[in-house]
N, C-alpha and C positions, 0 to 999 in steps of 0.2 A: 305403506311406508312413506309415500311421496306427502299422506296426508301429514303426518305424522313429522315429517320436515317442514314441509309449510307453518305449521302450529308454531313450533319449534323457533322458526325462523323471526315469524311476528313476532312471538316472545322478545326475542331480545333483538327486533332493529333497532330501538335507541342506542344500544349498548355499541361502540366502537370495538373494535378488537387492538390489545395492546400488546399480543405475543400470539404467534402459531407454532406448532408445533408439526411437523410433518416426517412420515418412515415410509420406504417401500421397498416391496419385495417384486422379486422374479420370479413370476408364476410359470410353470411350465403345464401345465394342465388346460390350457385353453386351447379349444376346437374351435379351426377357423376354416374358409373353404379357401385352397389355396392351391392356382394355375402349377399343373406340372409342366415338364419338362414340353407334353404337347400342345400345352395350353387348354387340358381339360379340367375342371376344377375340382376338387378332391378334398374330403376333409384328412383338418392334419393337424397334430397338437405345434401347436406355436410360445413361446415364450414372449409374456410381456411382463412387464414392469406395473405393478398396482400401487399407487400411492394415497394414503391418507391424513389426512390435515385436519388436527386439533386444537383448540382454544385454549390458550395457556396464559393464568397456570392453573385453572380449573380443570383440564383434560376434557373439556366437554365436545365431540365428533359434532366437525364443523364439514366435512363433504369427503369425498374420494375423487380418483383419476386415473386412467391409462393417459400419460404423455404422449404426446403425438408423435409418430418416427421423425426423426431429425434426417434432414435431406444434404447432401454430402455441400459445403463443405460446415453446416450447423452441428451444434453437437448433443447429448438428450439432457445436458443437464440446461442448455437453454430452452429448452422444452416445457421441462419443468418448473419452471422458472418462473416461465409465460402461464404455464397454468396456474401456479399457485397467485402469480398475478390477478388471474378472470377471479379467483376465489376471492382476492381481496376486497377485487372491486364490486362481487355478489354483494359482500355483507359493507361495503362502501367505507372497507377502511384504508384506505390506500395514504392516507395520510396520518391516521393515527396508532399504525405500527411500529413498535419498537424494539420488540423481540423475536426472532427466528430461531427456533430450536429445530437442529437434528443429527444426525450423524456425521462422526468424526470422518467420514469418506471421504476422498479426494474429489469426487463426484459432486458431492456438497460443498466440502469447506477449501477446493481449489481455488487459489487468489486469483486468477485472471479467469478461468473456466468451470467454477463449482458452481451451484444452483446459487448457494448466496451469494456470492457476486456479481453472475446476472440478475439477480433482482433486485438488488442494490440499486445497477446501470436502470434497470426499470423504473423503481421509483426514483431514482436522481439523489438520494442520500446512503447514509451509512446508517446498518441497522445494528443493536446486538448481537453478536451472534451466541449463542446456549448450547453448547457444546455437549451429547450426553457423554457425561462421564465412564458410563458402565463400558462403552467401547473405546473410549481413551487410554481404560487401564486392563482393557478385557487382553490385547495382544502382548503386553511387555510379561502379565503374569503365566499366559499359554508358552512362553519361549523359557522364563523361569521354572515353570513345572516340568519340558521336557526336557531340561538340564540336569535337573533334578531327579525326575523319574523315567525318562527316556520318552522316546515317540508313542502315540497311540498303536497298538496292531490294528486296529478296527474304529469304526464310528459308533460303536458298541461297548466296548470293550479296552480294557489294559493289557500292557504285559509290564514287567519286573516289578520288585517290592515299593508299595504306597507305606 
């Protein structure tokens, strides 16, 4: 695989990137060894945060990332931020980005503390930001459905007439 990015990579260094796209999730499945209470080391599943970063508006997988834990009083969306930075500056486009796609989270699109905005302060200008739609309108229509149809009973399943 690492060959297979390499290739990948030469292929298009001329190419600047003019938009990224980036999503992550909280993975709970990760086994790490981790000091208990005695200080003996132990494995134990851990929750981290995986994120992946896409060339837009091709969709073409431009790398991944665990953020680095943010040390108190930082916070992980400037974590984020900084990493999606090292990416830019991999494919050395730190100057000829202009679009930022990602989720509608406060995480992301917080004005003084989303990811966009510390990387903004990063690169020193103002970027697009790309908004995905599908979670912009994914919550106003889940609050209209259980008005309409009442609450879930399950993560499975309904109750009263659809």
């Amino acid at each position: 695989m690492v060959g297979a990015q390499k290739k990948d990579k030469v292929k298009h260094e001329e190419v600047k990137l003019k938009g990224i796209g980036y999503d992550g999730r909280k993975d709970k499945h990760t086994r790490a060894m981790v000091p208990d209470s005695f200080g003996k080391m132990r494995m134990r599943m851990v929750q981290e945060e995986h994120v992946s970063v896409s060339e837009e508006p091709s969709g073409r997988y431009l790398a991944h990332f665990v953020p680095e834990a943010p040390i108190h009083p930082e916070k992980p969306a400037l974590k984020a931020a900084q990493a999606l930075h090292d990416v830019l500056e991999e494919y050395d486009s730190l100057h000829s980005l202009q679009i930022l796609q990602g989720d509608s989270t406060n995480s992301n699109t917080g004005w003084r503390g989303g990811t966009h905005a510390h990387l903004e302060k990063l690169l020193k200008r103002k970027l697009f930001w790309a908004i995905c739609n599908l979670h912009t309108n994914e919550l106003p229509l889940r609050h209209l459905i259980e008005i309409i149809d009442g609450a879930t009973s399950s993560d499975t399943g309904f109750m009263g007439p659809v």
